[in-house]
py3Dmol code that shows the C-alpha trace and the ligand (Angstrom):
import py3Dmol

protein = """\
ATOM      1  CA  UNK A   1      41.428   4.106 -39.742  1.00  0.00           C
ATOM      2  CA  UNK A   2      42.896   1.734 -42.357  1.00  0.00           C
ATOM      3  CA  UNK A   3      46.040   1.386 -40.638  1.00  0.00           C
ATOM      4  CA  UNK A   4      43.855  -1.038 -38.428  1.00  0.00           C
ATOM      5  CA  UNK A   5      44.537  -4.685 -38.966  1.00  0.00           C
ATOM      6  CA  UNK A   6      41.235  -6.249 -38.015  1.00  0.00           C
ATOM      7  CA  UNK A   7      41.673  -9.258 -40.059  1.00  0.00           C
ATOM      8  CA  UNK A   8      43.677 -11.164 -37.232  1.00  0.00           C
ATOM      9  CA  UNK A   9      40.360 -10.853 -34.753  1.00  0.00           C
ATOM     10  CA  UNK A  10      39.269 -13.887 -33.040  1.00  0.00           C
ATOM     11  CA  UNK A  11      35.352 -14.451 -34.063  1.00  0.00           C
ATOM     12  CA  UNK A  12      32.918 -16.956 -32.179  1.00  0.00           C
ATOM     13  CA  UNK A  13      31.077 -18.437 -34.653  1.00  0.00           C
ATOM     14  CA  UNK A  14      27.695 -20.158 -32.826  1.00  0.00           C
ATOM     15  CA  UNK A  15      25.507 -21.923 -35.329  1.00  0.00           C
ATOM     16  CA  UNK A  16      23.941 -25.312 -35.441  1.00  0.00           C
ATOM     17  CA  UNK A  17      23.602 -26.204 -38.877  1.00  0.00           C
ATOM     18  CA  UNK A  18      26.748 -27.324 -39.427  1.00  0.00           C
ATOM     19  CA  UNK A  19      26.612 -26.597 -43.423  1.00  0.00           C
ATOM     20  CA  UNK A  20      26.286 -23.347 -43.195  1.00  0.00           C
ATOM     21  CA  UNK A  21      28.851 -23.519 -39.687  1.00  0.00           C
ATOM     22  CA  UNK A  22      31.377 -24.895 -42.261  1.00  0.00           C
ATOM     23  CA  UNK A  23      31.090 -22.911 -45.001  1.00  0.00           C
ATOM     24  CA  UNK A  24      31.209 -19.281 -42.992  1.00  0.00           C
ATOM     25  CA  UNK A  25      34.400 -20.595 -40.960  1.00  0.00           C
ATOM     26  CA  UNK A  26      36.046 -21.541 -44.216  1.00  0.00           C
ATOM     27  CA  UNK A  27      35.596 -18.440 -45.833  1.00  0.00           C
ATOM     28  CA  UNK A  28      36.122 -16.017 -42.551  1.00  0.00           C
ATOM     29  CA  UNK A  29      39.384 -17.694 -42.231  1.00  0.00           C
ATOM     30  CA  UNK A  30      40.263 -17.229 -46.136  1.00  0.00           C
ATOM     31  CA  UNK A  31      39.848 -13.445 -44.873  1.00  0.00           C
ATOM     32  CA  UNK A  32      42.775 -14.494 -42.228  1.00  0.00           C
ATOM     33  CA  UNK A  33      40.095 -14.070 -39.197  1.00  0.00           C
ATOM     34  CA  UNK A  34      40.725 -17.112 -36.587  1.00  0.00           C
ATOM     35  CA  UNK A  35      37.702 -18.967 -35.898  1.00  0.00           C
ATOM     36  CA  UNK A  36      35.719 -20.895 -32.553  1.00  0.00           C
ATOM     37  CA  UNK A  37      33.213 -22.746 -33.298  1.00  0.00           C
ATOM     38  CA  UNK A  38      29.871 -23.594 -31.072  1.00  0.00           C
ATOM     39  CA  UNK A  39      27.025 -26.084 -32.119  1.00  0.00           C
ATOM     40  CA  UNK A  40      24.447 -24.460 -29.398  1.00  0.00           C
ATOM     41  CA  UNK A  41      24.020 -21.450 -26.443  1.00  0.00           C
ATOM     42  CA  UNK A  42      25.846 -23.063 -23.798  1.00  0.00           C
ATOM     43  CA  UNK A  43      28.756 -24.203 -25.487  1.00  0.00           C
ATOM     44  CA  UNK A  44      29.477 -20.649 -26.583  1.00  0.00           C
ATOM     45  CA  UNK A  45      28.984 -19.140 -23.380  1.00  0.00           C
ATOM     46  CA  UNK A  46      32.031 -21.687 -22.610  1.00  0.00           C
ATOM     47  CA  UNK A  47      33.880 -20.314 -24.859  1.00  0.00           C
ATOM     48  CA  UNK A  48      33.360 -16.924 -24.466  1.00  0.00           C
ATOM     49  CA  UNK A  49      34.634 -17.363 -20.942  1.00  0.00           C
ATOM     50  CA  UNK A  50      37.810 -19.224 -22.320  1.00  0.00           C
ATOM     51  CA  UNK A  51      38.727 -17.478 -24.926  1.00  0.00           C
ATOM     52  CA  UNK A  52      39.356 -14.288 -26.150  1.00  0.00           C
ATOM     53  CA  UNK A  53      37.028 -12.980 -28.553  1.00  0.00           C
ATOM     54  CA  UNK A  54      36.558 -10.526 -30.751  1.00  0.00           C
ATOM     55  CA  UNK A  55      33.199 -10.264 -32.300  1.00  0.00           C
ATOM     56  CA  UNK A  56      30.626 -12.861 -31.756  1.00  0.00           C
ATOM     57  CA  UNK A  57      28.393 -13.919 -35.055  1.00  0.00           C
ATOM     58  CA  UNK A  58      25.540 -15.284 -32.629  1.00  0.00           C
ATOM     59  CA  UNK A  59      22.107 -17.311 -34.897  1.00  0.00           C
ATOM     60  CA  UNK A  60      18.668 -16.714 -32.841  1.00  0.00           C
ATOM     61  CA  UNK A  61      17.403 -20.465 -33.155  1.00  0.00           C
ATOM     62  CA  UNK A  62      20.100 -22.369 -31.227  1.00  0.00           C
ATOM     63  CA  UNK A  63      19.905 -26.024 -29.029  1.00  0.00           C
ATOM     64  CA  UNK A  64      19.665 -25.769 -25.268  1.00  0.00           C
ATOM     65  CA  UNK A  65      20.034 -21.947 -24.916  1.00  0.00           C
ATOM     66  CA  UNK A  66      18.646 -19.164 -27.851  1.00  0.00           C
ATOM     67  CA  UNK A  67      20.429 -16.491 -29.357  1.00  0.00           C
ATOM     68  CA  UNK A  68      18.434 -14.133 -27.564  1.00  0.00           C
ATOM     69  CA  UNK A  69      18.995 -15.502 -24.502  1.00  0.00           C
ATOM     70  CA  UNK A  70      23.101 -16.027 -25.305  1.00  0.00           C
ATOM     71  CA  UNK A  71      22.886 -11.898 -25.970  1.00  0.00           C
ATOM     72  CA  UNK A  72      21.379 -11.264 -22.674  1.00  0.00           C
ATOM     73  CA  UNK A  73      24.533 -13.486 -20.940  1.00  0.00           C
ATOM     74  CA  UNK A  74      26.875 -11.480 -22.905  1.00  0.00           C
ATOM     75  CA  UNK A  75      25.850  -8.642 -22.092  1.00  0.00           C
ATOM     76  CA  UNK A  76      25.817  -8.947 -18.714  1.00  0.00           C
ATOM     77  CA  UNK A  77      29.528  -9.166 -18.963  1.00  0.00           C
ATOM     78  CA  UNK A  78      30.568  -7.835 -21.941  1.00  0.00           C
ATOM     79  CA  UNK A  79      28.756  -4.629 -23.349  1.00  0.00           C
ATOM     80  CA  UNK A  80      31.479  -3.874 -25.619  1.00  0.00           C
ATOM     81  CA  UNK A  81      31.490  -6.895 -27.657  1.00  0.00           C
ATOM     82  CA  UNK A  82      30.552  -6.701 -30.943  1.00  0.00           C
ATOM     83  CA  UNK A  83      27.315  -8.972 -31.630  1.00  0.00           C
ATOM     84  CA  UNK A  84      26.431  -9.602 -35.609  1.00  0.00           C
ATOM     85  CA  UNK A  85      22.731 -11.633 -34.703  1.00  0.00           C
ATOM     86  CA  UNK A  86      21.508 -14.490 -38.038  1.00  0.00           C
ATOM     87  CA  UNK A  87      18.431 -15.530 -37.982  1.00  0.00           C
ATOM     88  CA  UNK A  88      16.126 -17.746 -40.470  1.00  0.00           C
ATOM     89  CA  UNK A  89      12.845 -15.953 -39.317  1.00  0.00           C
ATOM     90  CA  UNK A  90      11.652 -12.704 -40.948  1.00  0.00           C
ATOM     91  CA  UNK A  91      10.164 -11.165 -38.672  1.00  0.00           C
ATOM     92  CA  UNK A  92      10.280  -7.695 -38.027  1.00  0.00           C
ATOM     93  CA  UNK A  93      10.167  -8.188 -34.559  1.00  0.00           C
ATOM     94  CA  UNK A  94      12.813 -10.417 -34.011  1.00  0.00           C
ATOM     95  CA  UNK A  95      15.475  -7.929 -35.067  1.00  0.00           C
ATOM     96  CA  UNK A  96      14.071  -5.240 -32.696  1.00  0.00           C
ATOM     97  CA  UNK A  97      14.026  -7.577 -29.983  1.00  0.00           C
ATOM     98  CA  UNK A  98      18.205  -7.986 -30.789  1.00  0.00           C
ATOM     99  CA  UNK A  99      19.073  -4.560 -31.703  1.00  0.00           C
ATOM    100  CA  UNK A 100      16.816  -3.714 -28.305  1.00  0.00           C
ATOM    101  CA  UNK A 101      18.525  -6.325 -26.560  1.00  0.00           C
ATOM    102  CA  UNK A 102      22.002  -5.236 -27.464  1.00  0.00           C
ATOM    103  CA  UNK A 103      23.246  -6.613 -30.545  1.00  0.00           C
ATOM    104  CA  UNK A 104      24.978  -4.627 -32.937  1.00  0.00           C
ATOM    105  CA  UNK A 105      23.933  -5.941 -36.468  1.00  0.00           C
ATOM    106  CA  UNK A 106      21.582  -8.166 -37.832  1.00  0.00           C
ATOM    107  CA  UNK A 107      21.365 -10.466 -41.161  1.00  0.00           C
ATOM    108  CA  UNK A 108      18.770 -12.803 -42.314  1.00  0.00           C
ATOM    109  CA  UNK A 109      19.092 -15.882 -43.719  1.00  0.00           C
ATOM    110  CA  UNK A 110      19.702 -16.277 -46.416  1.00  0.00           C
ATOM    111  CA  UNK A 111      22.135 -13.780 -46.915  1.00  0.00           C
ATOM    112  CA  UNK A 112      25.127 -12.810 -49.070  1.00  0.00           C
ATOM    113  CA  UNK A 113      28.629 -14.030 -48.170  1.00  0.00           C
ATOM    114  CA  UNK A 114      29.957 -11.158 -48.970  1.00  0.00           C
ATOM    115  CA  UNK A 115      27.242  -9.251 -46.809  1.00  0.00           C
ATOM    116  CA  UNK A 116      28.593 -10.877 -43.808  1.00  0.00           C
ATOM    117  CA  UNK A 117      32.124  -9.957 -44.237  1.00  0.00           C
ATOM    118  CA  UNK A 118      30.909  -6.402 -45.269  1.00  0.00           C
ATOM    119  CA  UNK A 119      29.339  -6.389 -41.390  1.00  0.00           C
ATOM    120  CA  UNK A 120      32.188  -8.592 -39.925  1.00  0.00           C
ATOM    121  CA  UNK A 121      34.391  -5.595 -41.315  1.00  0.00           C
ATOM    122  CA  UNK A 122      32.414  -2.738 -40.373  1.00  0.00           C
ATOM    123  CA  UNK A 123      32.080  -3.724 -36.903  1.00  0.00           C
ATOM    124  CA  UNK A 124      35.798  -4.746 -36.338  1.00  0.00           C
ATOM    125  CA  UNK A 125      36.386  -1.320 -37.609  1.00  0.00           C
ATOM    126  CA  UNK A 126      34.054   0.828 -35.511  1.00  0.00           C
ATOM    127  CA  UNK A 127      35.241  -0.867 -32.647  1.00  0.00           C
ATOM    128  CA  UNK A 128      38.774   0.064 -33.269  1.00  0.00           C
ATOM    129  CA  UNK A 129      37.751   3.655 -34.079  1.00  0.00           C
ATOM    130  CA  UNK A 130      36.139   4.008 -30.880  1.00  0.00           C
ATOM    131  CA  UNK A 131      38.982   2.436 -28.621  1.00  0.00           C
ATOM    132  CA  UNK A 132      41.130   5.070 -30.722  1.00  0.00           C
ATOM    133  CA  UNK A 133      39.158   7.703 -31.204  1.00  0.00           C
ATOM    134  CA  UNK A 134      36.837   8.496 -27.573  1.00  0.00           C
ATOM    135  CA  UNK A 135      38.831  10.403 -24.666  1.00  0.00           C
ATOM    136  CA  UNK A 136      37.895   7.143 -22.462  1.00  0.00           C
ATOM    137  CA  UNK A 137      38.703   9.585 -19.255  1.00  0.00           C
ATOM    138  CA  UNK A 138      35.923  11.778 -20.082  1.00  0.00           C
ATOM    139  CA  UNK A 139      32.746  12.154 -18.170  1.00  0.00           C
ATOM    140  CA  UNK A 140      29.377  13.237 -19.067  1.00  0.00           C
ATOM    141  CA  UNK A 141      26.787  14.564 -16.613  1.00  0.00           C
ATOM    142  CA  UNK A 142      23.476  15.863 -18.069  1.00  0.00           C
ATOM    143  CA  UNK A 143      20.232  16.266 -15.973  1.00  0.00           C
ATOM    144  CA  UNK A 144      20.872  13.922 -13.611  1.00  0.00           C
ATOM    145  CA  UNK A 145      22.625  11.592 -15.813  1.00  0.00           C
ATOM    146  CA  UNK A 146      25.901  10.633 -15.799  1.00  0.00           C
ATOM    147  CA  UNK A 147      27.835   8.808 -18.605  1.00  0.00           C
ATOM    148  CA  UNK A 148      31.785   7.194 -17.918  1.00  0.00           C
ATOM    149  CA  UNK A 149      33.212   6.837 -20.889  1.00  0.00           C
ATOM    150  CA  UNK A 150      36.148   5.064 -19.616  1.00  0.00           C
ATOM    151  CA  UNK A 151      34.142   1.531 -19.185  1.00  0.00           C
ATOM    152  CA  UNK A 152      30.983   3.145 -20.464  1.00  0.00           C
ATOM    153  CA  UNK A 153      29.335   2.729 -16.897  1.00  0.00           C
ATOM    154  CA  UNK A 154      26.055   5.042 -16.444  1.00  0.00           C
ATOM    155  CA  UNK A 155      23.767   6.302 -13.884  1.00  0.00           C
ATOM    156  CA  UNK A 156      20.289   7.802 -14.768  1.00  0.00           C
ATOM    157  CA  UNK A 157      16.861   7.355 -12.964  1.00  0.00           C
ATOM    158  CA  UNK A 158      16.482   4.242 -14.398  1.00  0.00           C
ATOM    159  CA  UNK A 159      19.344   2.843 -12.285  1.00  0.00           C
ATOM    160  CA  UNK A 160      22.845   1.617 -13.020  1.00  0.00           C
ATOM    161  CA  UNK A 161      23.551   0.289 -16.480  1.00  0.00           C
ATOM    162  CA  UNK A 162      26.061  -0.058 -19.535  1.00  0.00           C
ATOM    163  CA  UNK A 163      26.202   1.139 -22.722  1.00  0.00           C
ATOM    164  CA  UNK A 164      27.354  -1.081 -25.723  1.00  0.00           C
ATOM    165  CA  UNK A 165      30.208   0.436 -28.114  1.00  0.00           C
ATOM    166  CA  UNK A 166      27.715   1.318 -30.340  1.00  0.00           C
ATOM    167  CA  UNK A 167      25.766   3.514 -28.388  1.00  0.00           C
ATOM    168  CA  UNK A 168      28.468   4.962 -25.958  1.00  0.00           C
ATOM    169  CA  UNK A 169      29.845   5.954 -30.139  1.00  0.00           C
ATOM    170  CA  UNK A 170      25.878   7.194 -31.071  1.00  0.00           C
ATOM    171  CA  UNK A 171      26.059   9.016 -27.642  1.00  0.00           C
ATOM    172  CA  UNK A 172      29.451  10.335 -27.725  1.00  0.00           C
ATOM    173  CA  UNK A 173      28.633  11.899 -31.475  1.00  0.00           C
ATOM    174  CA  UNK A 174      25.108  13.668 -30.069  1.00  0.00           C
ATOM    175  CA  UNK A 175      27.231  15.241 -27.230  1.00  0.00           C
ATOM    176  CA  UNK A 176      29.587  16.334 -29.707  1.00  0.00           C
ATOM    177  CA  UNK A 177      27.301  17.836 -32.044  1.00  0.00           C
ATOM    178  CA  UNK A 178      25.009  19.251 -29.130  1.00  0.00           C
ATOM    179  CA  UNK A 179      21.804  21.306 -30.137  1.00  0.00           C
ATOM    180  CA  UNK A 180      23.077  20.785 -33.882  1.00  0.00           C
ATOM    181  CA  UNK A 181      20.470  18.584 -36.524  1.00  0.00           C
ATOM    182  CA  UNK A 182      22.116  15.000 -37.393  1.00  0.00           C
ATOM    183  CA  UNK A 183      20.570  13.315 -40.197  1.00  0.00           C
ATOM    184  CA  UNK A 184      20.555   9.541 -40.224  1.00  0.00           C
ATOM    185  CA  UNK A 185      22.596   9.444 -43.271  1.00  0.00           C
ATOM    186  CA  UNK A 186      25.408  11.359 -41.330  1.00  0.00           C
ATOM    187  CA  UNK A 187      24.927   8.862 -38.442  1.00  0.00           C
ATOM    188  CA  UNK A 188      25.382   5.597 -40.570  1.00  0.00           C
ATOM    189  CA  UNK A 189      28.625   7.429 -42.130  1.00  0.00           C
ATOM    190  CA  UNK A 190      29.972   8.680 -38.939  1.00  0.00           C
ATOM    191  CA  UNK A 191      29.126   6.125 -35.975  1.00  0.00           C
ATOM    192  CA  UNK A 192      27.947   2.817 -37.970  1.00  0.00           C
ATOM    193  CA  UNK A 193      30.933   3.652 -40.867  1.00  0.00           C
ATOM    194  CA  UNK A 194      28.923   2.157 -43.411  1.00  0.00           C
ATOM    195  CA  UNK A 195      27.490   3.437 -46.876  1.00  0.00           C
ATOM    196  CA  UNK A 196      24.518   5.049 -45.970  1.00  0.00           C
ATOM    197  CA  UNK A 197      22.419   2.779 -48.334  1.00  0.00           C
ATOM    198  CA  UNK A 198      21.586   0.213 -44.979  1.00  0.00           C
ATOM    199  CA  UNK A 199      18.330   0.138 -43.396  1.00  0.00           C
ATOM    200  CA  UNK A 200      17.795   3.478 -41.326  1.00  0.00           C
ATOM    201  CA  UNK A 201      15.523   1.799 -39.139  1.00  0.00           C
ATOM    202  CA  UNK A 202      19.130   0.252 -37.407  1.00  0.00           C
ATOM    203  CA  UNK A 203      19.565   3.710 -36.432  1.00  0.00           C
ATOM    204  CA  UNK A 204      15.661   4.759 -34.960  1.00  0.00           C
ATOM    205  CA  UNK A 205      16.114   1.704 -32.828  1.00  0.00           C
ATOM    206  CA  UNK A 206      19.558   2.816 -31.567  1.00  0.00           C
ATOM    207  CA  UNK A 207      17.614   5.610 -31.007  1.00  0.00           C
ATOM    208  CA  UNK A 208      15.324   4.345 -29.220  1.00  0.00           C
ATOM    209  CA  UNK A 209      17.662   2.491 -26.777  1.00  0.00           C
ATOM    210  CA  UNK A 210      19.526   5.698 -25.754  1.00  0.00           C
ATOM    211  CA  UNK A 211      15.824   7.027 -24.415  1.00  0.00           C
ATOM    212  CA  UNK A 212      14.883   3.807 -22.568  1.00  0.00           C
ATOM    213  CA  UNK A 213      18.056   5.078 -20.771  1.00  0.00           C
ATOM    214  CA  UNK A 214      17.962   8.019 -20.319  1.00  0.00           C
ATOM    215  CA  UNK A 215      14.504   9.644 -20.585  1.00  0.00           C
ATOM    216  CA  UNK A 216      12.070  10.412 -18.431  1.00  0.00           C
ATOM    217  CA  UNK A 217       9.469   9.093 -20.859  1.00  0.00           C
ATOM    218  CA  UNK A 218      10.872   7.625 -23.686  1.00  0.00           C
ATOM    219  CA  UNK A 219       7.478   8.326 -25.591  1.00  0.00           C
ATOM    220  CA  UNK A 220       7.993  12.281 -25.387  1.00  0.00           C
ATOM    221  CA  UNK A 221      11.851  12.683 -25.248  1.00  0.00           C
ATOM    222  CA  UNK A 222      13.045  16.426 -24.466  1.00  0.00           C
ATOM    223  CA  UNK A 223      17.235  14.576 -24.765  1.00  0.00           C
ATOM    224  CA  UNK A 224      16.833  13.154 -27.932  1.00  0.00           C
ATOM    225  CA  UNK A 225      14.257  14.225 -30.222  1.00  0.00           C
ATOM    226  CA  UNK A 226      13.339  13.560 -33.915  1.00  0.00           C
ATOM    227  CA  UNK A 227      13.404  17.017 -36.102  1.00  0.00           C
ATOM    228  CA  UNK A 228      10.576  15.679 -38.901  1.00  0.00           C
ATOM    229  CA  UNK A 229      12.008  14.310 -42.014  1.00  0.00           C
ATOM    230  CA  UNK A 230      15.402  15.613 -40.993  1.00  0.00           C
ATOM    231  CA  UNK A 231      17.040  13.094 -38.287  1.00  0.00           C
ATOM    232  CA  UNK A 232      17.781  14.075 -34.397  1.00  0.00           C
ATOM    233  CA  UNK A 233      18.887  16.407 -32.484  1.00  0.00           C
ATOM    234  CA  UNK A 234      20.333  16.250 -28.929  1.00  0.00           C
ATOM    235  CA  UNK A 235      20.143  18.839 -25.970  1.00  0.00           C
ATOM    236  CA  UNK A 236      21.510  18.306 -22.677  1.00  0.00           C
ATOM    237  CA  UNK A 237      19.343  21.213 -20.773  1.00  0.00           C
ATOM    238  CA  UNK A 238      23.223  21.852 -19.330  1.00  0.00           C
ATOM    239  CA  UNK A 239      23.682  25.006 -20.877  1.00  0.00           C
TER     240      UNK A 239
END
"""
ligand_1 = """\
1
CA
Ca 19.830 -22.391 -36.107
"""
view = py3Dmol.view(width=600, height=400)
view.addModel(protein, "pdb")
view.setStyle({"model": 0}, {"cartoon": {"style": "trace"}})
view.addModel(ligand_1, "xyz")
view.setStyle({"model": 1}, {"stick": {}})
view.zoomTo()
view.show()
């Protein structure tokens, strides 16, 4: 894992205070990342479709087109992309509206230099664990559900859909810990490879995504249920 140079990753920066634009570009390419730079939504979605990127460090309150709505566009196109979302509000709400929508991390402002480069980091990293690490010619097929993990393409009865790299990871570790308890503190370490001293809530509402997919009713899930005071555990019904 830290054979992996990450450090020559290509990172969309899309901010419009250009302070603060500055400043982050000047340190992430101290760290030897290479930088694009985009004032508002629609000039990133340019250069997403010009260049290639890496990871994508995307702020909610943007000119002409919002983060939010910049996440959905990605998303469309580009599950696997790793999305860090910045935002000045503090409301609760607006990170589970990201983290529902797809992104992958989440800082407010103001945050810690150092913070950001500690995400930037982690999620270079888990992405390059997963590309090494996930037998991408594997299938999974559980109660009518089926999960590709080639391109991460699904099928459940809530249609056709794709998983991020995040949750195709979350997923991929339930399957391989079937019927077993996993404690949140174990996910964190194993999936999100970070110190398990970040906000568990990141993990309920990766949680939460995975039975919007693939539940019958998310409310009551018989996939992937909470064990109280413990974490999760998964069941297929395939055995
Ligand atoms: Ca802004």
């Amino acid at each position: 894992m830290n054979t992996v140079i990450l450090n020559n990753n290509k990172i969309l920066l899309v901010e419009d205070e250009d302070s603060l634009a500055a400043g982050l570009e000047f340190n992430l390419e101290a760290e030897g990342y290479r930088v694009a730079r985009a004032e508002n939504g629609r000039k990133a979605l340019e250069l997403l479709q010009k260049k290639d990127i890496d990871l994508v460090i995307l702020d909610i309150m943007l000119p002409f087109l919002n983060g939010f709505e910049v996440l959905e566009k990605i998303r469309e196109k580009s599950p696997a992309l790793p999305v860090l979302l910045l935002s000045a509000r503090t409301a609760q709400q607006d990170k589970i509206k990201g983290l529902s929508m797809g992104a992958d991390d989440y800082l407010t402002k103001p945050f810690h230099l150092e913070e950001l480069l500690l995400r930037v980091e982690g999620m270079l990293r888990r992405n390059a664990w997963y590309r090494e690490s996930i037998d991408r010619n594997s299938e999974f097929c559980f109660s009518g559900n089926r999960v590709d993990f080639k391109d991460l393409s699904c099928e459940s009865r809530n249609g056709s859909f794709r998983l991020t790299l995040l949750e195709g990871a979350l997923l991929k570790y339930f399957i391989d810990h079937e019927n077993k308890i996993v404690t949140r503190e174990e996910l964190l370490e194993q999936v999100w490879q970070i110190d398990s001293d970040t906000d568990t809530r990141t993990v309920e509402n990766f949680i939460l995504r995975l039975r919007k997919y693939f539940e019958e009713v998310p409310s009551n899930p018989v996939f992937f249920r909470n064990v109280r005071a413990r974490g999760y555990i998964f069941t297929s019904g395939n055995q």
